[in-house]
N, C-alpha and C positions, 0 to 999 in steps of 0.2 A: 364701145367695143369697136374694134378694128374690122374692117370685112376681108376676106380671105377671097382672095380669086374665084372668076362662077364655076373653074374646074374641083372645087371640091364642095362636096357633099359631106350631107348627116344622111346616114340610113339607119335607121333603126339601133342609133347611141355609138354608130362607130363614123370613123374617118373613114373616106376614100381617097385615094391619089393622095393621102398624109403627107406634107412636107416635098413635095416635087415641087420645083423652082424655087423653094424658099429657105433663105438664111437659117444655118442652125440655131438663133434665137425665137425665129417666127416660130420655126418648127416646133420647137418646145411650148410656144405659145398656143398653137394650135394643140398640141395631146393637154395643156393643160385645161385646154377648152376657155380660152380665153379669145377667142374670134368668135362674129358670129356667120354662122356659113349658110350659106341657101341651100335649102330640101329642092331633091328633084321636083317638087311641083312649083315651088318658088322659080323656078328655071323655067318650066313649062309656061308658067302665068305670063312671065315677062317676053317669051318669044325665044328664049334662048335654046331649048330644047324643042325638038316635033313633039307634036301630039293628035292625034285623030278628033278634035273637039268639037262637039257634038252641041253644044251650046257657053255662050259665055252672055257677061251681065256685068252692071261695076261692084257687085260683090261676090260672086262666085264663077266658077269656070267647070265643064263637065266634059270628061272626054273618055276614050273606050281604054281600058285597062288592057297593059301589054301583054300581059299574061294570063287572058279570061278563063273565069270559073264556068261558065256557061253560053251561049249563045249573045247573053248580052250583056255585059259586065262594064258599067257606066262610073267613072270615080265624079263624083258630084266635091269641088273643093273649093272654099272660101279663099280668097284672094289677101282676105286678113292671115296673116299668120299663124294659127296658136298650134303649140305642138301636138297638144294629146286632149284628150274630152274631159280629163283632167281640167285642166286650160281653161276651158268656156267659162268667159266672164259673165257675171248678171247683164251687162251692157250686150252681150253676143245674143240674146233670147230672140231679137229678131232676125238675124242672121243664120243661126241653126233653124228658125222656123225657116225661111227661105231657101236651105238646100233641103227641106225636106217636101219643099212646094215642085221645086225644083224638079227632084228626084220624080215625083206625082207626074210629074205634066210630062218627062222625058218616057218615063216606062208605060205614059198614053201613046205616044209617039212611036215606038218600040213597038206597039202592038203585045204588049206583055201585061198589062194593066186588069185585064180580065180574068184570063189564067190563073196572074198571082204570082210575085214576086217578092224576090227578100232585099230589105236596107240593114247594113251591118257598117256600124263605127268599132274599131277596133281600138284598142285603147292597152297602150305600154306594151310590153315583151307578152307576159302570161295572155293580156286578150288578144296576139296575135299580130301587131302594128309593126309595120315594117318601115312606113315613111312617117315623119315623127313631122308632119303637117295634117291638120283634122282632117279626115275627109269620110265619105259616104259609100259606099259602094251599095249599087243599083243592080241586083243578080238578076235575072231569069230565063225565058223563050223554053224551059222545060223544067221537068219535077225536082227540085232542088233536095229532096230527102229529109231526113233529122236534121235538125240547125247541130247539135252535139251528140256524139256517141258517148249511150251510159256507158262509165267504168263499173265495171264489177266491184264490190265493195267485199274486203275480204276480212273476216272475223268479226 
């Protein structure tokens, strides 16, 4: 696969900046999703993008999510690529254990660790996933509520 310029992204199954400086063959190239393009954390990993990181490793990198849910809102992400939890190979078993050591040892740091905190992998559109690189998110520093609101179930 060809790689597409580091000005375009995947977020969550769509294009950004689609086809800007690129020949009307590329272009088509790209909507037929025939490039492969780096996720905003693939950006982040490499330096290309800031990030506020909070720790990095040669398999994972952690930094504070731009748009927190809470006090402390930590994205814990593998430096491997896989898009969705979907994704995790039997080979990835020690790699998902390590962001979730990871995750441990930051939300000790944090001072959140005692209180009690939530880790959430979001997974495809319906669980939520917005950047289609696995990652972790570390919530807490206050009472996080229901993980889900019951729907009313009618009939």
């Amino acid at each position: 696969m060809d790689q597409v310029p580091p000005s375009y992204t995947h977020e969550g199954g769509a294009v950004s900046n689609a086809g800007r400086g690129l020949s009307y063959s590329d272009r088509r190239r790209l909507i037929a999703g025939e490039f492969s393009m780096p996720t905003l954390f693939e950006r982040i990993i490499v330096g290309e993008l800031p990030a506020a990181i909070v720790h990095r490793d040669e398999r994972v990198i952690a930094f504070r999510d731009i748009r927190p849910l809470a006090p402390t809102h930590i994205l814990v992400v593998p430096n491997k690529p896989i898009p969705t939890a979907n994704d995790i190979g039997d080979d990835d078993e020690a790699l998902v254990g390590h962001m979730m050591i990871v995750a441990r040892d930051l939300a000790r740091k944090e001072g959140i660790a005692a209180n009690g905190y939530r880790l959430i992998i979001n997974c495809n559109a319906h669980g939520g996933q917005e950047v289609y690189h696995l990652h972790l998110h570390l919530i807490g520093g206050r009472p996080l509520g229901p993980m889900l609101m019951r729907q009313e179930r009618t009939g």
